[in-house]
N, C-alpha and C positions, 0 to 999 in steps of 0.2 A: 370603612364601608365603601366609601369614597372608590378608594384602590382597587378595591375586590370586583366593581362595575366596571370600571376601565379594564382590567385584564382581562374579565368576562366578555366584554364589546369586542378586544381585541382578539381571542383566541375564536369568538363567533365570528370575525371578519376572516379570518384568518386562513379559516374552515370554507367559507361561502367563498373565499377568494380562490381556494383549492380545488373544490369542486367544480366551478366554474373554467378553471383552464382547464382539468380535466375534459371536461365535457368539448370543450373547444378543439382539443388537440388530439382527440381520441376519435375525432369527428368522419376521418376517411375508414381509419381503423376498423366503427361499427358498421359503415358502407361496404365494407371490403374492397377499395380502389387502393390503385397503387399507389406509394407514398412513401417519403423518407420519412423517419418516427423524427417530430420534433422536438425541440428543447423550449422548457416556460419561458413566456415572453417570447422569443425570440423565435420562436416555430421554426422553419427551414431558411431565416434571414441572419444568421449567425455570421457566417462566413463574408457575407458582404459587410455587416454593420462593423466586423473588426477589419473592414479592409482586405481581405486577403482576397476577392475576387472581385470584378464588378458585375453589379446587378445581371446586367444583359445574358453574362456568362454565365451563373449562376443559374438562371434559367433556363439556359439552354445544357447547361451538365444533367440537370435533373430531366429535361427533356429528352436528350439522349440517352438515361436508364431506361425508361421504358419505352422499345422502339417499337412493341407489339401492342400497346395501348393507346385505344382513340383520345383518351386524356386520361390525366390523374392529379392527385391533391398535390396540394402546395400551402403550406400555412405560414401567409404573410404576417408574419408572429403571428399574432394570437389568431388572425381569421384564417380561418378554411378558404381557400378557393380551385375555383378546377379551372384545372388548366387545358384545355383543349387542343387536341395536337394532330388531330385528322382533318386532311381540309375539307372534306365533304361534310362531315357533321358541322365546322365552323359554317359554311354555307347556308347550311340546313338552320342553326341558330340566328345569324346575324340576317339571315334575308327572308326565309320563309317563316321563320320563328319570330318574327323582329320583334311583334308586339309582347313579347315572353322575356326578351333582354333590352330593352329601349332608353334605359339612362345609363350612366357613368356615373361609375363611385367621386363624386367631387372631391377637388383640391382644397379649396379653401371655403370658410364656415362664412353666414352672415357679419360677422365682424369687417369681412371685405366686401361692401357691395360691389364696389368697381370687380371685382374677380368672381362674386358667388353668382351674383345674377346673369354672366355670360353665356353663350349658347352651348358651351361644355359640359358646363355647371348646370345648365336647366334641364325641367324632366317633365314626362310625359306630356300633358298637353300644351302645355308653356312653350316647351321645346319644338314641336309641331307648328306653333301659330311663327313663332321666332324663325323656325328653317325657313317655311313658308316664305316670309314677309324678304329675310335677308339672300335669298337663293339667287335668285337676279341679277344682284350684285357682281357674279360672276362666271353670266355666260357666254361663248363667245363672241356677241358681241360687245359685251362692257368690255372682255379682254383686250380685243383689237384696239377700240378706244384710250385704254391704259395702256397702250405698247407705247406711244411717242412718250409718254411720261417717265416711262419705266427708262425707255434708250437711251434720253436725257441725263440721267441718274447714272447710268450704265456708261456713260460716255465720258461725265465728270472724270468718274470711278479710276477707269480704264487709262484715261488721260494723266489723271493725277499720277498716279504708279507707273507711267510709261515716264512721265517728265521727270519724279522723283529719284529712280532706278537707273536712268541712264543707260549709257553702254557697258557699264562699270558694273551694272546690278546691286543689289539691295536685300537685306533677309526681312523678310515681313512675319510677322505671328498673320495669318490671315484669317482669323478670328475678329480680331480687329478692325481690319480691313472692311469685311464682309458685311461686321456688324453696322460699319456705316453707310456702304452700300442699303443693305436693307434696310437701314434707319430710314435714308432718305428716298428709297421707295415709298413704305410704307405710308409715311410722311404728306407726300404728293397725290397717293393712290386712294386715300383710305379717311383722309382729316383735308387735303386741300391744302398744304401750305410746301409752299417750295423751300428746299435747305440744300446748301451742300456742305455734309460734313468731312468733306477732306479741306475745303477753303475756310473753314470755321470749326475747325476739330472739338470743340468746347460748347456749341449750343446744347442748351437747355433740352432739348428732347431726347438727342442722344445722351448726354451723362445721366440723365434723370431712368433714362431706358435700362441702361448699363448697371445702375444702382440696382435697378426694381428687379431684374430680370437674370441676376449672376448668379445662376442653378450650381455652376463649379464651386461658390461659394459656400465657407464651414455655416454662416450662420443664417443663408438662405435656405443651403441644404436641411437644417434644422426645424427651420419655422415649418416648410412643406412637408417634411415628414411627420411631425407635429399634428398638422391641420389633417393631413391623409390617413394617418394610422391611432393618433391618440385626441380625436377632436373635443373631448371635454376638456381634455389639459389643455389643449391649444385655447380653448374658451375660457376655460379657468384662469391662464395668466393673461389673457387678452392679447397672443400670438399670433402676430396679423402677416399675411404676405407682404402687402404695399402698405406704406404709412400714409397719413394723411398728405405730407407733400407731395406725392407724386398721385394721391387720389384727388388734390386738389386741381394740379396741374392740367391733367387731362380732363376734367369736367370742365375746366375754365376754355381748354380749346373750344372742345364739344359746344357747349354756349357760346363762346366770341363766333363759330364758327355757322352753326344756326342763324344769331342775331344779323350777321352780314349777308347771309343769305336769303334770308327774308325780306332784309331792307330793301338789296340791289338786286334782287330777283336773279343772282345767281343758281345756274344750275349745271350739275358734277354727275358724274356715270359712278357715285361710291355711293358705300353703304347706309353714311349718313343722311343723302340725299333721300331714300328711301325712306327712312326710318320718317324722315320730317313729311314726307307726303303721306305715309301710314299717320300722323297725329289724328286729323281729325273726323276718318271714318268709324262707323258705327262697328265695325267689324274687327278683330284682331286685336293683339294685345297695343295697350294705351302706354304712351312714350312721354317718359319726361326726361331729363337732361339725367342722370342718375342711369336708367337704362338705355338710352344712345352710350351714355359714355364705357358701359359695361361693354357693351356691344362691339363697340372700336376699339375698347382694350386689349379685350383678348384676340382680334385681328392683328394687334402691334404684337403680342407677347406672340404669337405665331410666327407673326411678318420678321420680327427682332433677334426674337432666339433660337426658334426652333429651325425656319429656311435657311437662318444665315450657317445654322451649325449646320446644315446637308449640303448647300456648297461650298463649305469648310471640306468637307471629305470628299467631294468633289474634283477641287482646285488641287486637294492631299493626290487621286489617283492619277489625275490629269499630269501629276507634274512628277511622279516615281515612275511615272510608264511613257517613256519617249515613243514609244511603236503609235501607242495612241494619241497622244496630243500633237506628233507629225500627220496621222490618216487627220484628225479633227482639224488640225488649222488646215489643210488641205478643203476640206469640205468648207470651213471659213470662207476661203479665199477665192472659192469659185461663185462664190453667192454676193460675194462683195463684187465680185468682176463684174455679175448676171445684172446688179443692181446698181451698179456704178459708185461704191463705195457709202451706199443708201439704203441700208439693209431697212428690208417690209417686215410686218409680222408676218403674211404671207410665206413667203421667202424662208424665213427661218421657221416657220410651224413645218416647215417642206422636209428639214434636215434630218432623215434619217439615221445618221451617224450622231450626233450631237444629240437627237432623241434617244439612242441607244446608251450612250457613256453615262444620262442624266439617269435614264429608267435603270442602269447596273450599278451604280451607283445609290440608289435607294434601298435596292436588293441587299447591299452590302451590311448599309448603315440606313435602317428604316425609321430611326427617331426613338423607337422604344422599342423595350423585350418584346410588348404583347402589346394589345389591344383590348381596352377594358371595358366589360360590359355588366351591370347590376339586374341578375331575375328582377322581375316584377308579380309572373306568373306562374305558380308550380307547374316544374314540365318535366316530363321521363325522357330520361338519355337511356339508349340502346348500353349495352354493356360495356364498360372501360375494356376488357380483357375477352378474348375468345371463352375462356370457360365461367366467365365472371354472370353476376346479373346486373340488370335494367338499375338504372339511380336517378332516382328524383331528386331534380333541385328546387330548393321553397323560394320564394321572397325574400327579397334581404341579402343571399347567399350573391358570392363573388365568383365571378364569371371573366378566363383570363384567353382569347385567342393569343398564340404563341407564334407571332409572324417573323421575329427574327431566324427563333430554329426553323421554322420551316426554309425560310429565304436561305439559311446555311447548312438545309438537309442534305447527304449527297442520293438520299432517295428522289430527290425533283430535281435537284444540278451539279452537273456533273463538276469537279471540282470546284466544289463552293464554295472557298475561302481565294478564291483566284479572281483576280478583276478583269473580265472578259466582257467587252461590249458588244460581242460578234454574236452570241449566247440572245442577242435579243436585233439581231436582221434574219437571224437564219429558222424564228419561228420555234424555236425551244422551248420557249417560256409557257407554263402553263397560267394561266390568271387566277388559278385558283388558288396557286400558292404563290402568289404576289398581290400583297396588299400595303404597300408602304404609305398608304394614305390610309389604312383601315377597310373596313367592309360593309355594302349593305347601306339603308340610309342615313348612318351614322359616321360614310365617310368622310372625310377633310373639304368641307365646304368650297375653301378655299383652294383646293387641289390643281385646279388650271391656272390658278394666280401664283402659286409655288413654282410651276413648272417650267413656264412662261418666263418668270424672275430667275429664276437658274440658267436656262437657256440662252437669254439675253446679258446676263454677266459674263458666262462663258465664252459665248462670241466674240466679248467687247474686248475681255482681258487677254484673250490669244491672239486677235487683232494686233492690239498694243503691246503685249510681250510673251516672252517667253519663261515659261516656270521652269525652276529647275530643281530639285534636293538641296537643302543648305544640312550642313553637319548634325545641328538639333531637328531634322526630319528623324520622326520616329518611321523603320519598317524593319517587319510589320506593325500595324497600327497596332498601337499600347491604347485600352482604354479607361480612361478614369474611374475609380473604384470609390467614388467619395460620394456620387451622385449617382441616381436611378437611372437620368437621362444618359444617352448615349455619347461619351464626346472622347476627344484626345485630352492624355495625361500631359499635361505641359504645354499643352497647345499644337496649336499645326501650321508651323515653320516652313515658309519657300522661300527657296531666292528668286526675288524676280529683273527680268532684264527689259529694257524696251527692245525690241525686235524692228528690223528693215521689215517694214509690211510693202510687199509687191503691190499693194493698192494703196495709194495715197490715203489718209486720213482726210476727210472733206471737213 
């Protein structure tokens, strides 16, 4: 009898499990939107999950099937989403629409406070009081104020890898490099503690960063996908992004960091500073040590992985393309002359050229395929196809702007797998299909503090050397097919040299 209920449970589950992907993956089908028919489970993610393409790619193949479609479906396994591929309609959604798509599908479940409760992670009104309060943080003038801090960093940097390298040269993963670079930004900019990890390669914040934050890695890859696509199982075996030592870690800054500031009546142009003068008005959301440190987390996991890997590809085009990095140190070198080897943020906000390599550069390699946005509100889209009809999307449903394919459409640029800085002094660029920071008021917070931090590396490091292709330089860029995020397969290899800089180093 026993028996005869269990096969009965199972062949009823078995039924409800069927129907249910049915319904899921037949879901553009009944719409009539364009789409590739997909496979259970695995919807249109087949081809990345066994590795044979990466993410980014993958979305832009199927973005390139339909090149007369304002968007069409994508079933990230088992979810439906539309992918949006017209920049005027993404406009129309992400800015006049906003209150219609206004959170993100989160990365990680309550299990991680330090990660669930950050400004990524939050939604609706949460997210509103949070922009609000944190916005400040990074106008320009908190940026100018973080410039000496930033160049400091930038100087170590730059210095370290000139004395290292010698005349002789040096192959660097700059990856690496970078990572400590922005470690020790971040560090200075954002929590208040000074480090330099080229003189102390091994402190505590960068390893502990490196650990938490290794997207190339098999079993971080796992945990995220996990938490992103199957959040009950992730719940189910208790499949956390950060473990308690590095949630420990940074809550213990976050508090030493508060408790000294309060004592000694210190005060900082960062986020934190904010957050502690927001504790005790009657108004906006209420802060204790658990949300600060949520707060400046995902600042670091920004500051750490995601800028350090944009001027990773960065330093990768700077140093495959001599035509460019001889016009850039050129533009360097007259601003170091202008300022007597005392470069202003002034000064370098000026540089046209060095604004152009950083903004083509983005274009290239914008951090992710798309731009993710969750309905909140049922709303009618105009029709996917000229002879198609009108589609409604409900609550719930997943909402993908496609900023890569568009940045590598050759409908808005003209050869657009080519790294051309000129393509943005000569006024080409349309802004509508350039959003490497995202769109709307759910773009990159932090946006002037990324650009700012790239700009001042690259000054420093062409200053003190010269890059140049070392043999493991991948061209064309290979891109990792293990990870969603956008990065180089093996890393991104230069040689670097210290260079006779025509301006003294002061």
């Amino acid at each position: 009898m026993e028996l005869s209920t269990l096969l009965l449970t199972i062949v009823v589950a078995s039924i409800c499990l069927y129907y249910f992907l049915k319904s899921k993956l037949t879901y553009f089908e009944r719409l009539k939107i364009p789409h590739v028919k997909p496979i259970p489970l695995l919807g249109n993610m087949a081809p990345f999950v066994f590795g044979r393409i990466a993410h980014v790619e993958l979305v832009q193949k199927l973005y390139n099937l339909f090149p007369d479609a304002k968007y069409f479906g994508f079933y990230d396994f088992s979810t439906p989403t539309f992918v949006i591929r017209d920049p005027e309609l993404i406009s129309t959604m992400a800015i006049k629409q906003f209150d219609n798509f206004s959170d993100h599908n989160g990365f990680a479940s309550e299990l991680d406070p330090i990660a669930s409760k950050n400004l990524f992670n939050l939604q609706g009104d949460h997210w509103r009081e949070m922009r609000k309060l944190l916005s400040p943080s990074f106008t320009s003038s908190k940026m100018k104020m973080m410039f000496q801090l930033m160049s400091q960093c930038a100087e170590n940097f730059a210095n370290s890898l000139a004395t290292e390298s010698g005349k002789i040269g040096k192959t660097y993963d700059m990856k690496d490099v970078l990572c400590r670079y922005a470690n020790d930004t971040v560090a200075t900019c954002a929590f208040g503690i000074s480090i330099d990890s080229f003189k102390h390669p091994e402190n505590e914040f960068f390893v502990l960063g490196r650990k938490a934050l290794n997207f190339g890695g098999k079993w971080v890859s796992f945990v995220f996908l996990m938490n992103r696509y199957f959040t009950q199982f992730a719940k189910l075996f208790k499949l956390r992004m950060f473990g308690p030592k590095i949630e420990n870690f940074f809550k213990d800054i976050v508090a030493n960091t508060v408790k000294a500031r309060d004592e000694q009546g210190i005060v900082r142009p960062d986020m934190i500073q904010l957050m502690m003068e927001t504790r005790n008005k009657d108004s906006g959301p209420e802060f204790d040590i658990d949300e600060m440190t949520a707060q400046a987390f995902i600042f670091f996991i920004a500051g750490f992985e995601g800028i350090s890997t944009a001027m990773c590809f960065m330093a990768h085009e700077v140093g495959v393309n001599p035509d460019v990095q001889n016009k850039l140190r050129e533009e360097i070198d007259d601003v170091l002359k202008q300022t007597n080897g005392k470069p202003t943020y002034e000064a370098i906000h000026r540089m046209k050229y060095l604004d152009a390599v950083v903004n083509e550069s983005l274009r290239l390699y914008p951090g992710g395929a798309f731009l993710d946005r969750k309905c909140v509100k049922e709303t009618k889209l105009p029709p996917a196809t000229p002879n198609g009809e009108p589609s409604t999307i409900k609550p719930g449903d997943s909402v993908w702007f496609s900023s890569f394919s568009l940045h590598r459409d050759p409908k808005y640029y003209s050869h657009p797998d080519k790294f051309d800085p000129e393509r943005f002094l000569n006024g080409n660029v349309d802004n509508s299909v350039y959003m490497p920071f995202g769109i709307g008021p759910r773009i990159c917070i932090a946006n002037r503090f990324a650009l700012m931090e790239a700009k001042v590396m690259l000054f420093y490091l062409l200053w003190r050397c010269d890059l140049e292709p070392d043999i493991r330089t991948r061209v064309p860029m290979v891109f990792q097919k293990r990870t969603i995020a956008i990065t180089a397969v093996e890393g991104f290899w230069l040689k670097l040299r210290a260079r006779n800089s025509k301006v003294p180093v002061v």
